[in-house]
Each structure stands twice: as structure tokens, then as C-alpha cells.
C-alpha positions in Angstrom: 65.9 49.5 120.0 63.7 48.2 117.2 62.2 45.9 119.4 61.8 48.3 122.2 59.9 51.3 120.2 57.5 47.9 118.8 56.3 47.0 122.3 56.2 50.8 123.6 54.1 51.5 120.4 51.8 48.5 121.4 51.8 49.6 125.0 50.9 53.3 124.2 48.3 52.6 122.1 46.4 49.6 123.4 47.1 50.4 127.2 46.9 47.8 130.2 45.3 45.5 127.5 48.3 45.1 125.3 49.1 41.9 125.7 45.9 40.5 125.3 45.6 42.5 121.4 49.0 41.4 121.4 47.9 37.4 121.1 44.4 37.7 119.6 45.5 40.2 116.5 49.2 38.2 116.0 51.9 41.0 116.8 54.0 38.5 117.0 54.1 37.6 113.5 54.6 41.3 112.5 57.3 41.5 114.9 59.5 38.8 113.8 59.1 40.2 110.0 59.9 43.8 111.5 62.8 42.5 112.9 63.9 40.5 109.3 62.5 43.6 107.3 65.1 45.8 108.8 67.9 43.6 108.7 67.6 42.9 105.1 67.1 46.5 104.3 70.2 47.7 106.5 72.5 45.2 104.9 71.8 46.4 101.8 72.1 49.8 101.8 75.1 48.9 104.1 74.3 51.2 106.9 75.7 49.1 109.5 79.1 48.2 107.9 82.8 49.8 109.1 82.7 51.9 105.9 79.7 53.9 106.5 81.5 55.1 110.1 82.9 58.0 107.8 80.1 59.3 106.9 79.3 62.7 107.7 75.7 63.3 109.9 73.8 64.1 107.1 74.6 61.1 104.9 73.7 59.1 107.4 70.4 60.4 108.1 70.0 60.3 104.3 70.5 56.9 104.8 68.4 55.8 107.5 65.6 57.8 106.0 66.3 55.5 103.2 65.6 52.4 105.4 62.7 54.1 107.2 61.0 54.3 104.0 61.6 51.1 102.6 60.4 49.3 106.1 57.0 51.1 106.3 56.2 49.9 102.5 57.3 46.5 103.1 55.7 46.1 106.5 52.1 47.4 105.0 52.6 45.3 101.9 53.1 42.4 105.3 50.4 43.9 106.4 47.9 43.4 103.6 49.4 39.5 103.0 48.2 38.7 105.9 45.3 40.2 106.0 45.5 40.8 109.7 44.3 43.8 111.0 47.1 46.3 112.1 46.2 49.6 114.3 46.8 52.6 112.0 47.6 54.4 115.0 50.2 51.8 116.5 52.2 52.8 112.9 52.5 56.3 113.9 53.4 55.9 117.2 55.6 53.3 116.2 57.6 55.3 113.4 57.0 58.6 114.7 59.5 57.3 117.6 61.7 55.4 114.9 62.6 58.2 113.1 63.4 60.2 116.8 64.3 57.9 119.3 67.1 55.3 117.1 69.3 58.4 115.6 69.5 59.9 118.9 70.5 56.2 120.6 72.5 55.9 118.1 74.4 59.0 118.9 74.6 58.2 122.6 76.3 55.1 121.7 79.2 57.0 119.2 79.2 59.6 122.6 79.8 56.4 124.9 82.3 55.0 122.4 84.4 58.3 122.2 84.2 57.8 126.1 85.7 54.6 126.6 88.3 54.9 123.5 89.7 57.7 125.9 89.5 55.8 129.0 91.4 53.4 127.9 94.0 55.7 125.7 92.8 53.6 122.2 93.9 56.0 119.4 92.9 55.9 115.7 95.7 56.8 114.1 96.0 57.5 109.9 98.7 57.7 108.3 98.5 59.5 104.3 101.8 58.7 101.8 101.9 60.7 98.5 100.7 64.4 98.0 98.7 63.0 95.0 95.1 64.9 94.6 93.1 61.9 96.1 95.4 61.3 98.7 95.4 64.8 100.1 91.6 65.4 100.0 91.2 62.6 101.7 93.8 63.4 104.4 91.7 66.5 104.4 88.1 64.8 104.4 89.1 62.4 107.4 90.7 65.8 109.2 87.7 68.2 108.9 84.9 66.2 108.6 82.5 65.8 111.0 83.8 62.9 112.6 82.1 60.7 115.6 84.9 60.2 117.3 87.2 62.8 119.0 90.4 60.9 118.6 91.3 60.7 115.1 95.4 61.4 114.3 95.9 62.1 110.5 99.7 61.9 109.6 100.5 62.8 106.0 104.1 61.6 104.7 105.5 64.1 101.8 109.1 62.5 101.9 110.6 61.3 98.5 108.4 58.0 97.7 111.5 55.6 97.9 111.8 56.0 101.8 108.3 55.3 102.4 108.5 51.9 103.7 111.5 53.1 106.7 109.2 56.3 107.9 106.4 54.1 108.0 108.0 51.6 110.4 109.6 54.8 112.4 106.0 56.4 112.8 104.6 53.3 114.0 107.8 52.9 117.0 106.3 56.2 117.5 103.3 55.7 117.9 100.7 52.5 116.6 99.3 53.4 112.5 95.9 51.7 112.3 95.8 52.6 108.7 98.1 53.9 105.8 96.8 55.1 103.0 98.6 54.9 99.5 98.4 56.8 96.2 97.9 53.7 93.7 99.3 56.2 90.8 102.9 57.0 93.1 104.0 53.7 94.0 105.3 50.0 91.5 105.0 47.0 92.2 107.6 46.2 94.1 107.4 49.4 96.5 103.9 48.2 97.0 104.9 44.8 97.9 107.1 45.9 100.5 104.7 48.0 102.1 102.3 45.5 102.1 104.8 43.5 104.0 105.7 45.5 106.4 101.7 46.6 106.8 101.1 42.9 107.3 104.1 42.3 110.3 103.0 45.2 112.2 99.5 45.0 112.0 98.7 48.0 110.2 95.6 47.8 107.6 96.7 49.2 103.8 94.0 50.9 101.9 94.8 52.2 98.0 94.0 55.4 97.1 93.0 55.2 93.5 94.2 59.1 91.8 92.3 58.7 88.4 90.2 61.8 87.6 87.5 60.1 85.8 86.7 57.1 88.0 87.3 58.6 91.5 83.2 59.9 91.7 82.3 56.0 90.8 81.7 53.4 93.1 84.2 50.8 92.6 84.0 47.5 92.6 86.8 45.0 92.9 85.6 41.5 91.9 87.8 38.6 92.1 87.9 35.4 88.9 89.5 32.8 90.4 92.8 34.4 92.1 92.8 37.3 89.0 91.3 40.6 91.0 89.4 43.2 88.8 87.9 46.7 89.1 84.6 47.0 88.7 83.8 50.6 87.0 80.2 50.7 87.1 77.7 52.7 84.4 75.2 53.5 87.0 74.4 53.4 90.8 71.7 50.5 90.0 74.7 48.6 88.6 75.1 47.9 92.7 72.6 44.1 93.5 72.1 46.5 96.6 70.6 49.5 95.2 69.2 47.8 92.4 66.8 45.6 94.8 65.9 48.8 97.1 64.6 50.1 93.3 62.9 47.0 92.6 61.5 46.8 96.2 59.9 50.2 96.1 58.4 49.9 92.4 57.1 46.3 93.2 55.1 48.2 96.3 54.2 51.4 94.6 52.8 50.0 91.6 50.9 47.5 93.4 49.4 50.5 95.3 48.5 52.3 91.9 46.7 49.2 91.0 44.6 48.0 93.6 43.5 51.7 94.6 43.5 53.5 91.5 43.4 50.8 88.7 41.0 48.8 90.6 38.4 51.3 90.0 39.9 53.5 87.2 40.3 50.7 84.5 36.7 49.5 84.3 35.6 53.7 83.7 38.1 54.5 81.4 37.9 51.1 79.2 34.4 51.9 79.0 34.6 55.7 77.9 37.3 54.8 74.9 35.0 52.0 73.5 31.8 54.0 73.9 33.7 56.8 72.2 35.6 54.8 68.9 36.3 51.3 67.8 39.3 49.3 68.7 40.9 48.4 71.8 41.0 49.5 75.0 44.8 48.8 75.4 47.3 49.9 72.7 50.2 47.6 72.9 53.9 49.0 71.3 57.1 47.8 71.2 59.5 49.6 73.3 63.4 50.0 73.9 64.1 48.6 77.6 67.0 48.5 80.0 69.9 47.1 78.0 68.3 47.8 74.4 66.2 44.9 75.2 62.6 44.9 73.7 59.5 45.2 75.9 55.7 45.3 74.8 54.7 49.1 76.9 51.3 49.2 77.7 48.5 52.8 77.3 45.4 53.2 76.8 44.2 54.2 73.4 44.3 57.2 72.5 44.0 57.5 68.8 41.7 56.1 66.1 43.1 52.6 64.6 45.5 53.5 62.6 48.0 52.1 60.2 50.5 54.8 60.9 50.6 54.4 64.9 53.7 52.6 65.2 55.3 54.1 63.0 55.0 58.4 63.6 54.8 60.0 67.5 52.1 62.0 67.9 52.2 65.5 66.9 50.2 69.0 68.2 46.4 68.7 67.0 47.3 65.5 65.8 43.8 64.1 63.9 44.0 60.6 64.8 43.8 61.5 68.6 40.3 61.1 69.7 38.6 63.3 72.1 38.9 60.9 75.5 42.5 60.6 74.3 43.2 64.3 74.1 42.0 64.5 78.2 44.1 61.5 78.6 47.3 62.1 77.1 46.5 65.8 79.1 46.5 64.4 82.3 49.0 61.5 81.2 46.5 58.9 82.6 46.8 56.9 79.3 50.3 56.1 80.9 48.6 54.1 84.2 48.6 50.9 82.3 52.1 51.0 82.5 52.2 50.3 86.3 51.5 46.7 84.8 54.9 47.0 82.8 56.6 47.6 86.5 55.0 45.3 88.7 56.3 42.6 85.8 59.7 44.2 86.3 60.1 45.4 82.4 60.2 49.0 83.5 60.5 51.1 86.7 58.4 53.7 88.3 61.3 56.5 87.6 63.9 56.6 84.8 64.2 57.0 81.0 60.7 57.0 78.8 61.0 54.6 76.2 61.0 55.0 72.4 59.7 53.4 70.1 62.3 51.0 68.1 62.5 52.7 65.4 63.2 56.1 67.3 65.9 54.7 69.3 67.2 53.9 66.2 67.5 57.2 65.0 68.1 59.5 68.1 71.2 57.3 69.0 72.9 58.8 66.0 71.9 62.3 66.6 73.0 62.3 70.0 76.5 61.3 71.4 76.1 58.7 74.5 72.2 58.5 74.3 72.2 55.0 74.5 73.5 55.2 78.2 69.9 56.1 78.8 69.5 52.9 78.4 71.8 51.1 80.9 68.6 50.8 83.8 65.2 50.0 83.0 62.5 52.7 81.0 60.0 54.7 83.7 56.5 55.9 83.7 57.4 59.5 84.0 61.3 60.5 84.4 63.4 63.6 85.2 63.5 65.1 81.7 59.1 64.7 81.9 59.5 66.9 85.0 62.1 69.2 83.8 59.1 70.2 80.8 61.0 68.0 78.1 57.8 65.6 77.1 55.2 65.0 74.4 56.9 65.6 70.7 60.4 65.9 70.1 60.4 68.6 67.6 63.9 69.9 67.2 67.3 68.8 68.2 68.0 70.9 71.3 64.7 69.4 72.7 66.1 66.2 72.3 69.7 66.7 73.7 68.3 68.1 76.5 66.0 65.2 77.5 69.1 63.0 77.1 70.7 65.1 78.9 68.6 64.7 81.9 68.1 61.1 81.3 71.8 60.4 81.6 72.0 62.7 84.5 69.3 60.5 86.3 71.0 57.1 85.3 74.5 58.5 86.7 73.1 60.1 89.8 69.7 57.7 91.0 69.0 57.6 94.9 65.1 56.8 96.0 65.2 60.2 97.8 66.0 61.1 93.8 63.1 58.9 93.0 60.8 60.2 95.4 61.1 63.9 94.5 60.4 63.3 90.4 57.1 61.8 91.5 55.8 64.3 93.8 57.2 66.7 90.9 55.1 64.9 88.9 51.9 64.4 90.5 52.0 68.9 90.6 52.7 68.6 87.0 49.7 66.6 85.2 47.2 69.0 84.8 50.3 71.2 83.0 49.4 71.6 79.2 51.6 69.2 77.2 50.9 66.8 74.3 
């Protein structure tokens, strides 16, 4: 379908002499890294795998949104390697059908699907043992959900847990179980062995319900050292290679945007104004706290007089060592742009935590309990708390908690969507008073 929409695009925008701008401009080339683009992205986001079939509508949506996005920046970054000249208006075509055309074929295909899985009388039938919390609501979730197929059977088993493994195999005479899905927390060992035996003879795939309140909103990972199988509780989404690279991938591209159309220009001006205005240099260099407590030189402009004091004490209101360009920059946070430079060289992200300096991360992780989980993913150039009106000085305690607060509630809960609403949020927010 991906391939389809390209060709239509180059059809409806170039007419009867497609073909030939097809050749001479090398649509070719853009077409075989469209094709590898959305593979790559797709497989990591796992759109295309069994497990995302329970998703409800909106999640996957959510999803493909997700890989919409991330295609259009990586095929103009392709774009702008190649320096080959791409219609504007073949990209809007182009996605304008993407984003139209492939969810509804995609639904067709789910229709046909239900179709044929009637046709033929091929049942999906689960079956739920233990009345555990996790095991219920999911009984539930796979019952009421919206689901895209019409023919799931969801069985739930509530007998005393020592006669599991005989109404299993009488459910199954009954009927084929394509899955049977087991409290972890109900069952030992050796219960759990013989279901997995009698899972194995007759075909029927086992899934473990894990009932432990505080892990069962985590994405769990089980990772395997030498024959030895462990769970993987992860501190943040980005603890996933998957989401991590889809973070990476969009900072890489937006930064490198910032850059060549606003740096490009911007740099040169502003370097100018802060040497014509005091002595010094143009870029103040600091030492920051980075993802893992690791150390990272953060980049701004200058905005105060040189000063012996300046890594040692924030700045305060009406500070006196702030110069006049460095009031209007600190305003309209452009003495932050420099740090696009920190991103592109992978030592801090478009969105997450600001970064202290040493010697305040020092001192706020005694003050507040779990502030150093702020930590766990790389510093950004603007953040949720900076949205959410907690920036500049830090003059009490409350301020504080609450931008940890928000920080940790950004680390336990990033998407890009997530990412994409704090900068718009920011860009309405600059010319705000603040420090």
C-alpha cells in the first residue's frame, strides 16, 4: 500500500510525464529508502507484531501516527543528503493519502479476516484460570474491548486451583483453547509444570498473568543469561532500545533543523551583540548532571558579566551580573539554543529534565525523596515542569518538589506525542515573563 500511494502521488502530481521525472529526478532512490524507512520504524515501535492485535482503535492510531511522523522527518533529512530535488507537493499528496488511505486498508483487511475466520468456523478461544485482580481485568479487557475480530470466546475457570489442569483438558474436548491464561501469584511450581505440560500436548499457548500491584503498569521485560530467565522491571519507557531510538531519531532531526535554519543565521547576530555589549565569551560553558549522573559540558550563550561566582550561585531576580542582551535572552530563553549542539552530540535531548549544576544536584537530591530518578534519561532543552511555569530560580521548597514532580512524571510516562505537545507548549510560552 506504501508503494501504491508513492507512485499515485507521482502520478497525480507530475501527470502523463511521470515516468520521465520519475528517472531524471531519482524516485527511485527515495522509494527504496521509503520502503526501508518504514520498515525499520514499524519494527520498532512493533506495530506489526501479534501483540499489538489487542489494541484498542485508538492506540493504534496513536501508533501509526507515531510512525507517520517519524517517516516524514527521516525521508526530508533523505531528502536533504541527497541533495536531490523532491516536489513539495508530491509530500502532501503522498502523506495526505498515507494518513487516509492505509488505516482504512488496513481495516478492510481485519473486515476480510473476520470474514474468512467464519467461513471456515476458526474460533479464538481464551480461556482465564484464577479470579486474581489481573487475571479478571484482563478477562474483562479481552471481553469488552473493542476487538477486530467478532469471534473471540473468553472462558474464565473459578474452580478450586488444584483441579485446574483436569477442566482445562475437559474445556478443550469441548471445544479447542488457543490460549489459557494464568495468575503467576495462584499457582507453584509444580501446578505450573503440569499445565505447561498439558498446554504443550494439546497445543494450547500458556501466557502468565503477573498479579503484582506495583509492576503490572511497567513494561516487562524477560531477558534470558545463559538458560537463567529474568524480569526486566524497567525505570522508564526509554529503558526500551525501541523507544529509545525513536527519541534519538527525532532529536537527531529536530535539532539539526534548529541549526541549519535558525542557528545558521541566529549565531553570527547574537555572538556579535554579546561581545559588542561586554567582554568575555560568546559561549558560557558549565558542567552539568546528565542521564545516569553522568557529567556533560551544557552549552548558552552568555548572559552575565565574567564572573567568579557563576558556577557556583543560579541566577537570582534582578540579578546584577546579568547584562542587558542577557536579560532579553534569558526572557525569551534563546540563551538556551546553543544547546541544540548538546543534542545533536547525543549528551541531552530535545524534551526531558533541565540539568543542574553539580553542585545543585548535590544538594536537591537530599531535599527531595526519589529526585535522582530525574535522572534515569538524558537532560532536555525545555521539559514539562518549564511548561508547567516551574523555571528560572528555585526559591523555596515547594517550587522545587514540584518540578521534580513533573520531571519524574515525564520520565515514567514519555511518548513523542508526549514530546511533541511540551514543545508546541513551549514555543506559546517564551515571550511569558520568567527569569
Amino acid at each position: 500500500m506504501l508503494n501504491l500511494l508513492l507512485f499515485v502521488a507521482v502520478i497525480v502530481r507530475f501527470g502523463s510525464d511521470w515516468q520521465t521525472v520519475f528517472v531524471r529526478n531519482n524516485y527511485l532512490a527515495m522509494l527504496l529508502f521509503a520502503n526501508l524507512a518504514w520498515a525499520l520504524i514499524s519494527n520498532v515501535v512493533r506495530y506489526y507484531r501479534p501483540a499489538r492485535l489487542v489494541l484498542s482503535r485508538w492506540r493504534r492510531l496513536f501508533l501509526f501516527s507515531q510512525i507517520v511522523v517519524l517517516h516524514l522527518m527521516l525521508m526530508l533529512a533523505f531528502n536533504g543528503f541527497i541533495k536531490t530535488y523532491y516536489s513539495r507537493l508530491f509530500f502532501i499528496y503522498f502523506y495526505a493519502m498515507v494518513v487516509v488511505v492505509m488505516p482504512l486498508a488496513e481495516w478492510l483487511v481485519r473486515i476480510a479476516i473476520r470474514w474468512y475466520r467464519q467461513q471456515k468456523g476458526i474460533s479464538n478461544r481464551m480461556v482465564f484460570l484464577g479470579n486474581e485482580t489481573g487475571t479478571t481485568e484482563l478477562a474483562y479487557y479481552f471481553e469488552h474491548m473493542e476487538a477486530e475480530t467478532g469471534d473471540r470466546e473468553v472462558v474464565s475457570i473459578n474452580q478450586p486451583i488444584g483441579d485446574a489442569v483436569a477442566e482445562v483438558l475437559r474445556l478443550h474436548a469441548e471445544k479447542p483453547i488457543n490460549e489459557l491464561f494464568v495468575s503467576l501469584s495462584l499457582v507453584d511450581n509444580n501446578l505450573l509444570q503440569e499445565l505447561n505440560t498439558a498446554c504443550e500436548n494439546n497445543l494450547i499457548r500458556i501466557r502468565l498473568v503477573l498479579d503484582f500491584p506495583k509492576l503490572v503498569n511497567k513494561p516487562l521485560e524477560i531477558i534470558n543469561y545463559d538458560s537463567i530467565p529474568v524480569v526486566n522491571v524497567p525505570i522508564t519507557p526509554l529503558d526500551d532500545p525501541g523507544n529509545k531510538m525513536i527519541k534519538r531519531i527525532f532529536d537527531f532531526v529536530f535539532s539539526l533543523l534548529v541549526v541549519v535554519l535558525l542557528m545558521s543565521w541566529l549565531f553570527p547576530l547574537l555572538a556579535f551583540i554579546i561581545k559588542l555589549t561586554s567582554k568575555g565569551p560568546v559561549i558560557f560553558t558549565q558542567l552539568r548532571t546528565g542521564a545516569d549522573n553522568a557529567e556533560f559540558p551544557c552549552l548558552k550563550f552568555r548572559t552575565m558579566y565574567v564572573n567568579d561566582r557563576a558556577h557556583l550561585e543560579q541566577a537570582t531576580q534582578n540579578d546584577p551580573r546579568i547584562t542587558p542582551i542577557g536579560r532579553f535572552l534569558r526572557k525569551t530563553s534563546l540563551d538556551e539554543f546553543p544547546q541544540f549542539i548538546n543534542v545533536l552530540k547525543g549528551e541531552m535531548s530535545v524534551v526531558g529534565p533541565r540539568p543542574h549544576m553539580l553542585k545543585h544536584t548535590e544538594e536537591y537530591s537530599q531535599l527531595v525523596g526519589n529526585f535522582m530518578q530525574r535522572h534515569a534519561i538524558k537532560p532536555g532543552v525545555t521539559g514539562l515542569a518549564q511548561v508547567k511555569g516551574y523555571r528560572g530560580e528555585i526559591t523555596h521548597f515547594e517550587r522545587l518538589a514540584n518540578r521534580v514532580k513533573y520531571d519524574r512524571f515525564y520520565v515514567e510516562n514519555w511518548s513523542l506525542m508526549f514530546d511533541l505537545k511540551i514543545i508546541a507548549r513551549t514555543v506559546l510560552a517564551v515571550f511569558k515573563p520568567h527569569l
